[in-house]
RODO-2510 file (C-alpha; in nm, 4 decimals, decimal comma):
residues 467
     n   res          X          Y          Z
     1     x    -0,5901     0,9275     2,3519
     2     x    -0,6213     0,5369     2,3053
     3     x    -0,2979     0,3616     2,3181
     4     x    -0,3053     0,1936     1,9885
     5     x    -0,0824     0,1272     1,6869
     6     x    -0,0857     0,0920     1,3648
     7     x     0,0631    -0,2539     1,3711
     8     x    -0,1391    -0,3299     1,6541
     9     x    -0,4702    -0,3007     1,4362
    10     x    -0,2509    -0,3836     1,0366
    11     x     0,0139    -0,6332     1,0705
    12     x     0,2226    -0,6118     0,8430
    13     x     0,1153    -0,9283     0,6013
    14     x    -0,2384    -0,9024     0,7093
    15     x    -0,4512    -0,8831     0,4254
    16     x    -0,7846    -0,7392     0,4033
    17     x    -1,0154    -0,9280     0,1266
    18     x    -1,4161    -0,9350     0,1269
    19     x    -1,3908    -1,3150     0,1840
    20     x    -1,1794    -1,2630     0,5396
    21     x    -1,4141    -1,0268     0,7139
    22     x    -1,5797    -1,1213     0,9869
    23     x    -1,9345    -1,1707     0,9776
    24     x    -1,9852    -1,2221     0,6777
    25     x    -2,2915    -1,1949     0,4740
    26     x    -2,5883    -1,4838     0,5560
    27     x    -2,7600    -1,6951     0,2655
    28     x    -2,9553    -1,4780     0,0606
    29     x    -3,2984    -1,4344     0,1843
    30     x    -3,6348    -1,3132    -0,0333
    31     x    -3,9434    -1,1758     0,0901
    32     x    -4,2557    -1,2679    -0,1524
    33     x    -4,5043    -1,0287    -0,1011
    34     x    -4,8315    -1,1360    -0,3101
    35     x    -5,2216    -1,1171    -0,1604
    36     x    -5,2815    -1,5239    -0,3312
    37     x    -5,1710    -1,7957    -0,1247
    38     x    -5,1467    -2,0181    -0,4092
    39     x    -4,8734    -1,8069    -0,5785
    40     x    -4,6884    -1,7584    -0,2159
    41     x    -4,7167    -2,1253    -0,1742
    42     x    -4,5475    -2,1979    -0,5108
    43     x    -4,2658    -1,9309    -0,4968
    44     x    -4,1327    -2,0594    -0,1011
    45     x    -4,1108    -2,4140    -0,3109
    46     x    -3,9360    -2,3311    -0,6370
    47     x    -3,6966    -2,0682    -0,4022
    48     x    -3,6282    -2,3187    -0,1447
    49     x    -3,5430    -2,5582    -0,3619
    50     x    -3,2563    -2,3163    -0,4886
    51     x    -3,1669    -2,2637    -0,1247
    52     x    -3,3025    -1,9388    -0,0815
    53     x    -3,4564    -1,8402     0,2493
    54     x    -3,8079    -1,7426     0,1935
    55     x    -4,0503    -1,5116     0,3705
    56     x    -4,3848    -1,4664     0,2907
    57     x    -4,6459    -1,1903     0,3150
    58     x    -5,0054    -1,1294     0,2061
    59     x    -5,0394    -0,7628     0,2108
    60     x    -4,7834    -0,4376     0,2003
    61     x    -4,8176    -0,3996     0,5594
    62     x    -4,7234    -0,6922     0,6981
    63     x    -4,4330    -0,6961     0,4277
    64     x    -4,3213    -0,3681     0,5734
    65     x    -4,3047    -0,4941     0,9267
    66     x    -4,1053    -0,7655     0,8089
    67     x    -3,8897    -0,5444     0,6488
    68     x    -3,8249    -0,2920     0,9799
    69     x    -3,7511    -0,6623     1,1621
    70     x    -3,5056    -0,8406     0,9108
    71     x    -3,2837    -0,7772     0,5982
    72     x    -3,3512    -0,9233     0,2762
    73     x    -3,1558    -0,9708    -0,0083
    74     x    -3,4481    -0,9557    -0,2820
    75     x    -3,8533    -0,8596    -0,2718
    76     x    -4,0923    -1,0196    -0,4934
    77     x    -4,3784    -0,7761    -0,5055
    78     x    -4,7165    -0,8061    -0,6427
    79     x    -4,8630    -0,5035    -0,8298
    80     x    -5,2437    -0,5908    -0,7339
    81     x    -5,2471    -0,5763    -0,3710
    82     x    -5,5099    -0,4754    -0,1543
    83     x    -5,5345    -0,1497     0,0007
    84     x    -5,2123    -0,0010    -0,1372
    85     x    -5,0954    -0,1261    -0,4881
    86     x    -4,6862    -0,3065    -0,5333
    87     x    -4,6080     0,0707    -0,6929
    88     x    -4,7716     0,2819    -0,4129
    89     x    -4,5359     0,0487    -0,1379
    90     x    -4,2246     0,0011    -0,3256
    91     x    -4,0834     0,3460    -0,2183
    92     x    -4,1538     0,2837     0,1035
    93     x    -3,9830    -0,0541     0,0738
    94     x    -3,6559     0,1658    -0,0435
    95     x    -3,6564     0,3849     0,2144
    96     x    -3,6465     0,1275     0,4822
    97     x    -3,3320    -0,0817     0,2987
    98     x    -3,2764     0,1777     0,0146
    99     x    -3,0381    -0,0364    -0,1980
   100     x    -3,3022    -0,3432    -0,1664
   101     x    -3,3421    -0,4846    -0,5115
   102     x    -3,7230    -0,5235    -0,5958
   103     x    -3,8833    -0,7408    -0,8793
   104     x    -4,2370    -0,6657    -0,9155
   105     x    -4,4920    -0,9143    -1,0472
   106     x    -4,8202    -0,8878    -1,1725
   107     x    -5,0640    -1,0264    -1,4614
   108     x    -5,1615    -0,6908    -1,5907
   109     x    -4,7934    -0,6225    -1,7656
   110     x    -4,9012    -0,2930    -1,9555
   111     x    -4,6431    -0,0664    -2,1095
   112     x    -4,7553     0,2120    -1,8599
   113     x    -4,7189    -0,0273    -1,5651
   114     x    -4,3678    -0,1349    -1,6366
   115     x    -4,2672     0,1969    -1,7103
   116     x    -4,4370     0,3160    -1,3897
   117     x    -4,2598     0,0440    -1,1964
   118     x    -3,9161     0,0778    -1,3078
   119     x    -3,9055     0,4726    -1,2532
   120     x    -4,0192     0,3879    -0,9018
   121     x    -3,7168     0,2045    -0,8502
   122     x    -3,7995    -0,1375    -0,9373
   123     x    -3,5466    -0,4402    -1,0140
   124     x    -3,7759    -0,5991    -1,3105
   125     x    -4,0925    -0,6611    -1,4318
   126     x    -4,2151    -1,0852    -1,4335
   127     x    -4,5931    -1,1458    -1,5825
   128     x    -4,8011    -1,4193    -1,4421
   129     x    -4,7725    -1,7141    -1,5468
   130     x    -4,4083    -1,6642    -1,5342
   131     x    -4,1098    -1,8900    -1,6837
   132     x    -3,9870    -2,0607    -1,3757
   133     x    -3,5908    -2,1079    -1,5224
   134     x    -3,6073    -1,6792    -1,6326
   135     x    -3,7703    -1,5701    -1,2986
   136     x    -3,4707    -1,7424    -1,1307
   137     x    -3,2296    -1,6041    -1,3659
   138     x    -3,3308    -1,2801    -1,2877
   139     x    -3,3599    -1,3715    -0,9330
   140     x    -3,0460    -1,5110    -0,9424
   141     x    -2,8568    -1,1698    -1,1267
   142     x    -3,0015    -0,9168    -0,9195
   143     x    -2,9275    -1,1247    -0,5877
   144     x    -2,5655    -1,1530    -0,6791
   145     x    -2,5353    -0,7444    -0,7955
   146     x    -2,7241    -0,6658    -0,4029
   147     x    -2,4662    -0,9273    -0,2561
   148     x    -2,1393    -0,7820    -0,4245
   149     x    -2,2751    -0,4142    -0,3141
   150     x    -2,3264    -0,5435     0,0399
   151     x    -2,0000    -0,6901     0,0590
   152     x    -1,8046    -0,3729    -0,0791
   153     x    -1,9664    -0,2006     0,1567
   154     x    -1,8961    -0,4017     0,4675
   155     x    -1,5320    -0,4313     0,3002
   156     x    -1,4966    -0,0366     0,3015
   157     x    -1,6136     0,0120     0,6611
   158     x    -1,3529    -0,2502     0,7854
   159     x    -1,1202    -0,0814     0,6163
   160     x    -1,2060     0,2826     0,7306
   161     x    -1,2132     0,1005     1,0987
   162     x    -0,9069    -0,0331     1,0617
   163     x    -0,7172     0,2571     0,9298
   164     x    -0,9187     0,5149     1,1493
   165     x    -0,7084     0,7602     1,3672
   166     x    -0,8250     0,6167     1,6870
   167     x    -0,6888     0,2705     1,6149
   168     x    -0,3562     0,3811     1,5046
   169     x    -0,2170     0,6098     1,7485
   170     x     0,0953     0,4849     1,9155
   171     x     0,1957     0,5897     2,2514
   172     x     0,5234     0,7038     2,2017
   173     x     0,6513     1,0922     2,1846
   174     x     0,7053     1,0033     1,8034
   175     x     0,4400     0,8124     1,6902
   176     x     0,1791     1,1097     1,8488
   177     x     0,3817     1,3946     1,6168
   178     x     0,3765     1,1642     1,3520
   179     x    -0,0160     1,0856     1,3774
   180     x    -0,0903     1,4934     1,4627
   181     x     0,0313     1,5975     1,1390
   182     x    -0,1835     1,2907     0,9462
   183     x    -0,4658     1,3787     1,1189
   184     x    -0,4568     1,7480     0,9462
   185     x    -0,3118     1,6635     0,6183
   186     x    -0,5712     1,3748     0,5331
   187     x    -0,8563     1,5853     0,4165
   188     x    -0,6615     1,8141     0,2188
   189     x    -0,5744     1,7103    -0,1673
   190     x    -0,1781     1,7816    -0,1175
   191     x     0,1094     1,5911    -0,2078
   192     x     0,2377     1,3706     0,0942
   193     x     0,6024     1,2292     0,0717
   194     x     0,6627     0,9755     0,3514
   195     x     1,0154     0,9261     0,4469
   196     x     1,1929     0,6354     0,6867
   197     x     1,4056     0,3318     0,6866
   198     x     1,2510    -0,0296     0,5254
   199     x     1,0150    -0,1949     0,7218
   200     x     0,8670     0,1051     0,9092
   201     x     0,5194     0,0921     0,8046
   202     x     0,5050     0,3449     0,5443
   203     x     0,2410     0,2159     0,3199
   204     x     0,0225     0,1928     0,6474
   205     x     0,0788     0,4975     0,6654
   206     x    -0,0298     0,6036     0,3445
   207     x    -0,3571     0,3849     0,3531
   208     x    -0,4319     0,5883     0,7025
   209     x    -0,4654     0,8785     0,5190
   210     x    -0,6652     0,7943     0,2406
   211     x    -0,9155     0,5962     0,4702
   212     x    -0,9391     0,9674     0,6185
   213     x    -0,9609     1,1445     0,3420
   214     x    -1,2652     1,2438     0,1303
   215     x    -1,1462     0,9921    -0,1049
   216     x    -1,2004     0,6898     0,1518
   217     x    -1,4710     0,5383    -0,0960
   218     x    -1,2336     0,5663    -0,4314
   219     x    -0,9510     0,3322    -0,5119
   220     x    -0,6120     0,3466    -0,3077
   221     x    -0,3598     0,2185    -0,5834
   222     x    -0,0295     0,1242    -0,4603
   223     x     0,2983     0,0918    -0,7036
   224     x     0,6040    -0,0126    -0,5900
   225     x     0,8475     0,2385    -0,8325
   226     x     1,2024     0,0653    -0,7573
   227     x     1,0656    -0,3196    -0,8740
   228     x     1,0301    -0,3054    -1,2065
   229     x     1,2596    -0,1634    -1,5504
   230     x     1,1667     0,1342    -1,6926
   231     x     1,0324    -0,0069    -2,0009
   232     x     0,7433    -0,1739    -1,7629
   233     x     0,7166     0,0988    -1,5258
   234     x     0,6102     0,3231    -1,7426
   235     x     0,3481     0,0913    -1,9252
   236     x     0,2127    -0,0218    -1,5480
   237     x     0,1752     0,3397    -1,4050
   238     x     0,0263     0,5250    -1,7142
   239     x    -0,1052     0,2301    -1,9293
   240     x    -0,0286     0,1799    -2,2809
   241     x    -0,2421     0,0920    -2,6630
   242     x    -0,1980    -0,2524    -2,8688
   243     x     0,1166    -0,1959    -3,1056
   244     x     0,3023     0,0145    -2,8768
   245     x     0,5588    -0,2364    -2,8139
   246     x     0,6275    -0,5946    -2,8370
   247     x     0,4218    -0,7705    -2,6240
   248     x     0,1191    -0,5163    -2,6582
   249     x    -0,1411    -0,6696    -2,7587
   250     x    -0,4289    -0,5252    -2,6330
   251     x    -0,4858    -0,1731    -2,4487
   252     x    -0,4371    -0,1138    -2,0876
   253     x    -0,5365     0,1570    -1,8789
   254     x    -0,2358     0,1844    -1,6344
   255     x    -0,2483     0,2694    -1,2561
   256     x    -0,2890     0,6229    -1,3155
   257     x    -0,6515     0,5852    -1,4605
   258     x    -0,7125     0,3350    -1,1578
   259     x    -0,6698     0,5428    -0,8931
   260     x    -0,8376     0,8308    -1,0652
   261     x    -1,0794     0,9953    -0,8230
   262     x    -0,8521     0,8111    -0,5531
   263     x    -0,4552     0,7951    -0,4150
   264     x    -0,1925     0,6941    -0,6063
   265     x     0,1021     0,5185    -0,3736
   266     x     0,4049     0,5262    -0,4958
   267     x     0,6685     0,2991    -0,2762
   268     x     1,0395     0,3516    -0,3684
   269     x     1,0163     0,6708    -0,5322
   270     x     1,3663     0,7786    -0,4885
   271     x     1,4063     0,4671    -0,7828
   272     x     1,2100     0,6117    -1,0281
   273     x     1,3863     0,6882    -1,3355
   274     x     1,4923     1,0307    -1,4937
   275     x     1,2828     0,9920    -1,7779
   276     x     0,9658     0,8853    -1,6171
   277     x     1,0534     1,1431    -1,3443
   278     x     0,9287     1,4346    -1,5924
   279     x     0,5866     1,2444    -1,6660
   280     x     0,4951     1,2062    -1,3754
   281     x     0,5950     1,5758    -1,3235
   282     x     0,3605     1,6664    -1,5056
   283     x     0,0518     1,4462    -1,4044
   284     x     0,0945     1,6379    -1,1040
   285     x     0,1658     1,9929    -1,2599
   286     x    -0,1350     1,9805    -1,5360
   287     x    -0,3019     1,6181    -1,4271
   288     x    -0,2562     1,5514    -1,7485
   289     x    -0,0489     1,2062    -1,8660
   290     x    -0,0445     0,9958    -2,1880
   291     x    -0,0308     0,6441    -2,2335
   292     x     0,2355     0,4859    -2,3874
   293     x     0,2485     0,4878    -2,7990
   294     x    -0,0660     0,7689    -2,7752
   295     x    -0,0280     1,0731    -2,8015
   296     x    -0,3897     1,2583    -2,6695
   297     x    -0,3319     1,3616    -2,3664
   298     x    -0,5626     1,2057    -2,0855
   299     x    -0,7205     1,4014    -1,7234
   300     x    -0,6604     1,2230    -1,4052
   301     x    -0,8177     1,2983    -1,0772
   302     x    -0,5317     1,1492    -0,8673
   303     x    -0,3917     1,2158    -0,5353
   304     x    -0,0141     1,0745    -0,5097
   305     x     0,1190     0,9878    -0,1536
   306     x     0,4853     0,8723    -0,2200
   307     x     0,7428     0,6990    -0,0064
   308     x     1,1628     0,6222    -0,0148
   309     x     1,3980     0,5518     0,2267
   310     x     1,6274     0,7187     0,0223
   311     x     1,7846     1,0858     0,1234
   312     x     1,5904     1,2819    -0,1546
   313     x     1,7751     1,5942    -0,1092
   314     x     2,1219     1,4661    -0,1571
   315     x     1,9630     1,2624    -0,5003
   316     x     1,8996     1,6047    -0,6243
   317     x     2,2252     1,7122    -0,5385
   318     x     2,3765     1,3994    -0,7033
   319     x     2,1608     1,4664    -1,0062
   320     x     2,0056     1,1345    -0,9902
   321     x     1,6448     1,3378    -0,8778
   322     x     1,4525     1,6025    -1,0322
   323     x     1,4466     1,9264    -0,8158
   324     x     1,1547     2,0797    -0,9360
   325     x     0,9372     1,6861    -0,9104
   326     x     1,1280     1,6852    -0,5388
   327     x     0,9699     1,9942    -0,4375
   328     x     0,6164     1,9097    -0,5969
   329     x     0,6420     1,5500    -0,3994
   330     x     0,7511     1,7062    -0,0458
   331     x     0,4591     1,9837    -0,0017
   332     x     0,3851     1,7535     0,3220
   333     x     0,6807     1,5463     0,4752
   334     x     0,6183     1,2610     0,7409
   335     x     0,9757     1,0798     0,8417
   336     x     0,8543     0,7739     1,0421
   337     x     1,1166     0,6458     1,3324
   338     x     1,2612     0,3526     1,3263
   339     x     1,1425     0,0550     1,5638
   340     x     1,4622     0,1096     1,7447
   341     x     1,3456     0,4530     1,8588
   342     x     0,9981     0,3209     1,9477
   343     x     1,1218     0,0790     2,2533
   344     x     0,7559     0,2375     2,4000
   345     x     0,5674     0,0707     2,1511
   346     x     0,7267    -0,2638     2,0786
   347     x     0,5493    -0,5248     2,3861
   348     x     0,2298    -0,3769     2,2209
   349     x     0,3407    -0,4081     1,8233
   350     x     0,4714    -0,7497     1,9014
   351     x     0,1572    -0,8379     2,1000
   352     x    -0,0633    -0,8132     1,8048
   353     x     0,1727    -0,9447     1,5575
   354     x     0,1473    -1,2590     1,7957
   355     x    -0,2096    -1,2302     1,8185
   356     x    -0,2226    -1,2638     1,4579
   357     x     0,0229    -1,5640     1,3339
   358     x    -0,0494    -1,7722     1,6305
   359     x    -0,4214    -1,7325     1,5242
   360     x    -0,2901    -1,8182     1,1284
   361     x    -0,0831    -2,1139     1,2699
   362     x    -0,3688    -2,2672     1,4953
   363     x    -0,0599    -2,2543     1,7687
   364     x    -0,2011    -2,1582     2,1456
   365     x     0,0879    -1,8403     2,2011
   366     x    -0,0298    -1,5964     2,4265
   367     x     0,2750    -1,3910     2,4949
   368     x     0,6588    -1,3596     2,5650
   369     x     0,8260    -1,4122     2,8134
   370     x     1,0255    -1,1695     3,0156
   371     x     1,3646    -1,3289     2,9025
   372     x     1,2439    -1,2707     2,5355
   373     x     1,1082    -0,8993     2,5910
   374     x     1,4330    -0,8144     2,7583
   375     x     1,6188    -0,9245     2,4050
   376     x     1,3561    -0,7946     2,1941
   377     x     1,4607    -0,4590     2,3442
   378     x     1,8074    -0,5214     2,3266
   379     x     1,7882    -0,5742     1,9799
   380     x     1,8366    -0,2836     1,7155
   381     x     1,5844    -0,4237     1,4580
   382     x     1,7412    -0,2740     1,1828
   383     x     1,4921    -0,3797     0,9115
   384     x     1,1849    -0,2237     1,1806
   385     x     0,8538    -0,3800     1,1608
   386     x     0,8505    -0,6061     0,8491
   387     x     1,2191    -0,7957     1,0845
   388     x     0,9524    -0,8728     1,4287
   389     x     0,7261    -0,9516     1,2407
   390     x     0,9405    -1,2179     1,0473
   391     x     1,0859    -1,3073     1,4087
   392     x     0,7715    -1,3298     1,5608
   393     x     0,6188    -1,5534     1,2430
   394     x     0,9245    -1,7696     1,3368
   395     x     0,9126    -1,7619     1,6985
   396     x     0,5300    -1,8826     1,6849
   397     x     0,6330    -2,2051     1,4444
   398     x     0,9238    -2,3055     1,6767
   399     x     0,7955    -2,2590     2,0506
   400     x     0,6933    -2,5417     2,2279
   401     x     0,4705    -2,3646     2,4934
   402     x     0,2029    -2,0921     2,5805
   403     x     0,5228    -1,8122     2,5980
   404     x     0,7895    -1,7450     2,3285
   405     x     1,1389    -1,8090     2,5419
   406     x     1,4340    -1,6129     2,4261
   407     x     1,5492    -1,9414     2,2632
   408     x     1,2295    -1,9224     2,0484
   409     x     1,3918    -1,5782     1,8738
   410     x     1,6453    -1,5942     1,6109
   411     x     1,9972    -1,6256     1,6836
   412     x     2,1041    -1,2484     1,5773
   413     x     1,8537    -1,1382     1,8714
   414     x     2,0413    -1,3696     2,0993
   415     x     2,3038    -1,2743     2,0196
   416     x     2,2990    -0,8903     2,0486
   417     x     2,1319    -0,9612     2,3572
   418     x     2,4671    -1,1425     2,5066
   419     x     2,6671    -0,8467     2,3192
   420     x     2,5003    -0,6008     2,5326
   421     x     2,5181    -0,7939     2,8312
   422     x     2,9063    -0,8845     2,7672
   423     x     2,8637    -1,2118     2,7610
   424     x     3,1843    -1,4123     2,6306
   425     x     3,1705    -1,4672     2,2123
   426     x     3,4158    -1,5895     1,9759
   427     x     3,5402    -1,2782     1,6797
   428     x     3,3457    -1,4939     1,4111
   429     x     3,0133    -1,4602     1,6236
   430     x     3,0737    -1,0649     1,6772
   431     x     3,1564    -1,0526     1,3094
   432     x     2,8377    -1,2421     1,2094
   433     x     2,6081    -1,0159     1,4254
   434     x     2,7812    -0,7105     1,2433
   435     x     2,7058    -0,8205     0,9210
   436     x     2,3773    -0,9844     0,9573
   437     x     2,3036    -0,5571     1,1366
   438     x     2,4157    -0,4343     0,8025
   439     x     2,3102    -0,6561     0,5419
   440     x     1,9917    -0,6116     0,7215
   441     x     1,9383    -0,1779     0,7384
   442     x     2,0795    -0,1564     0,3392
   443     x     1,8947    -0,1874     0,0265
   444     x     2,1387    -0,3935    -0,1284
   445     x     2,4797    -0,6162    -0,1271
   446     x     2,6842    -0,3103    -0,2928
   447     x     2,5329    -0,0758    -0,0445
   448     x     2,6474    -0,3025     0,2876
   449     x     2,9819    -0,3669     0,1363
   450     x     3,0140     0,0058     0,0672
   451     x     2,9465     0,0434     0,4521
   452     x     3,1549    -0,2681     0,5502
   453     x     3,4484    -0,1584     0,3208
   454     x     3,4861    -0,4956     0,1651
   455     x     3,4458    -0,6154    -0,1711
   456     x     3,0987    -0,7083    -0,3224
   457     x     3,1715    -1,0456    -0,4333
   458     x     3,3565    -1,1136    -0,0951
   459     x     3,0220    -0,9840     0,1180
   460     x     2,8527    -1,2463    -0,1064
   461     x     3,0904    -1,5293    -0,0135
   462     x     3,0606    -1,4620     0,3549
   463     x     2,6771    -1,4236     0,3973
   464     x     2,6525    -1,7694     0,1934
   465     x     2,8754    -1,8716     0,4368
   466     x     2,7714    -1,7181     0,7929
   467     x     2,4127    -1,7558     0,6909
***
């Protein structure tokens, strides 16, 4: 099994766009396929003056051998060619590039020809003598629909690469449970509720399984549940109509009806409110769901991956979670480690994190030195992935060589480094480190003062102070 992670392949602020993957699509090229030279002639002019690179052919065959040797982005084909007509070749055009946009040309524009034409698959329909400035505005519309598809495409398979199994699969005793139970529960339609500390690559995750999943070429829609009020929440996830509320002033659809057909994510669950709790209930009891101010109810074709890093079962025991929504949530249950319990893993993780902001920063960093992996491991990482890669993002910026030294990391690594290694520090640097741990693994101020059993308002005065 490949030694990979998923932060090997993802970092964790890596984002994927049609614009940053590699190899991208070449100027858009048009083979003119027409038995006159004079009309070949005059099309390579008028296209390569728009900066179009043009082919030409005289007959369907020698288009066709183009076409096995090169992709095009457009074909202008002639209806009255010799030996077999533009209508007899276009299918065989298709089947060698079958989305391949085709415009057919001709000075016999009959109904029945047109008609004949488009049913064979064809773009258009231009008549000789043909309005230079239209001819280019349809050239121009149905290159730009061929390029968009193209580019969705290529987008999809980099993200189905990037999220497949075989590039995610960490080495550690973990990591392999974690990624045997994805691989089964991606093809099925269940509920999955992903559970683990901040920072330790849920989403990823999530995305993993949907890029497996029969629903790889539908939308993944993430929603992070715990970021907005109530009032918004409810309008983002399930849409509303103009009127419903001040501020609504046109309709909206709501992330429900994006993802339809797809995965919904939703990040933070455990924050979700009581009252949208029992909505979203039953989206996943009836997939049914209304829109705010409307009452017809509306279908959705949704699967919903969740994640917390909340204890679910002792919110439902507080009251604060709905049992029966719990249950409905947790038919598959994935609790990712922390980093801390990954020590296997983290040379690689780090490796590509460094791979990836010293390539961002133009900086040449090609690795760590042995002085900084000893600290690294040291270190407890309480907020996981989304902390090295921060350090790492910081390291890069500050080192003044090839390797990351130890002095390159921040000063909480160094410092739990010397902790473990009982080197001499003053009470104030101890009590720093134990803070800056705390502050760090909690959601919240009131949460690491609960732990620290101090005051909230003193917590605030020291971290503005230590930090």
């Amino acid at each position: 099994m490949p030694e990979h992670t998923v932060e090997e392949t993802i970092p964790v602020s890596a984002p994927v766009s049609a614009s940053a993957i590699e190899g991208s699509l070449p100027a858009a090229s048009i083979l003119v396929v027409d038995d006159e030279a004079s009309i070949r002639e005059s099309l390579e002019v008028l296209l390569s003056l728009e900066n179009y690179s043009v082919k030409t052919a005289a007959n369907g065959e020698e288009g066709l051998r183009m076409l096995d040797q090169a992709s095009f982005d457009l074909v202008l084909l002639d209806l009255a060619l010799p030996g077999q007509s533009g209508i007899e070749l276009l299918p065989q055009f298709k089947e060698r590039q079958p989305d391949l946009p085709v415009i057919m040309i001709t000075a016999y524009g009959t109904v029945d020809n047109v008609v004949e034409a488009i049913r064979a698959g064809a773009e258009n329909f231009v008549q000789k003598p043909w309005d230079n400035e239209k001819l280019l505005a349809d050239i121009r519309s149905a290159v730009a629909r061929h390029r968009a598809e193209e580019e969705n495409l290529q987008l999809k398979r980099t993200l189905k690469q990037r999220y497949n199994f075989a590039n995610i699969v960490g080495k550690s005793e973990s990591m392999l449970r974690i990624f045997d139970l994805v691989a089964q529960v991606a093809p099925s339609r269940s509920t999955v509720l992903i559970q683990g500390e901040s920072g330790t690559g849920k989403e990823i995750i999530a995305k993993a399984i949907h890029a497996n999943s029969p629903r790889r070429d539908k939308p993944f829609v993430p929603i992070n549940t715990g970021a907005m009020p109530s009032e918004l929440l409810e309008s983002t996830l399930f849409g509303h109509v103009k009127g419903a509320f001040t501020g609504a002033y046109a309709d909206t659809l709501g992330k429900v009806a994006a993802a339809d057909g797809g995965t919904l994510f939703l990040d933070e669950i455990g924050e979700l409110p009581l009252e949208i709790q029992a909505k979203l209930l039953r989206l996943l009891q009836e997939r049914e769901y209304e829109r705010v101010g409307e009452s017809k109810p509306r279908r959705a074709n949704v699967r919903v991956i969740s994640a917390t890093n909340r204890d679910l079962a002792q919110a439902v025991a507080d009251g604060k979670f709905r049992e029966d929504l719990f249950y409905r949530l947790n038919v598959i249950s994935l609790r990712l480690p922390p980093l801390r319990d990954r020590m296997d893993d983290l040379e690689k993780i780090a490796r590509s994190h460094l791979t990836f902001l010293a390539g961002h920063a133009g900086k040449n960093v090609r690795g760590f030195s042995p002085d900084a992996l000893t600290a690294m491991r040291q270190y407890a990482w309480p907020g996981n992935l989304r902390e090295l890669h921060n350090v790492i993002e910081r390291a890069v910026i500050l080192c003044s060589s090839e390797m990351i030294e130890a002095d390159d990391l921040s000063d909480t690594i160094q410092t739990s480094s010397e902790l473990r290694l009982g080197g001499k520090l003053t009470v104030h640097e101890i009590e720093t480190e134990h803070i800056r741990r705390v502050v760090a693994s909690t959601r919240n101020l009131d949460e690491a003062a609960t732990i620290l059993g101090i005051d909230p308002a003193t917590l605030y005065r020291k971290r503005k102070k230590l930090f």
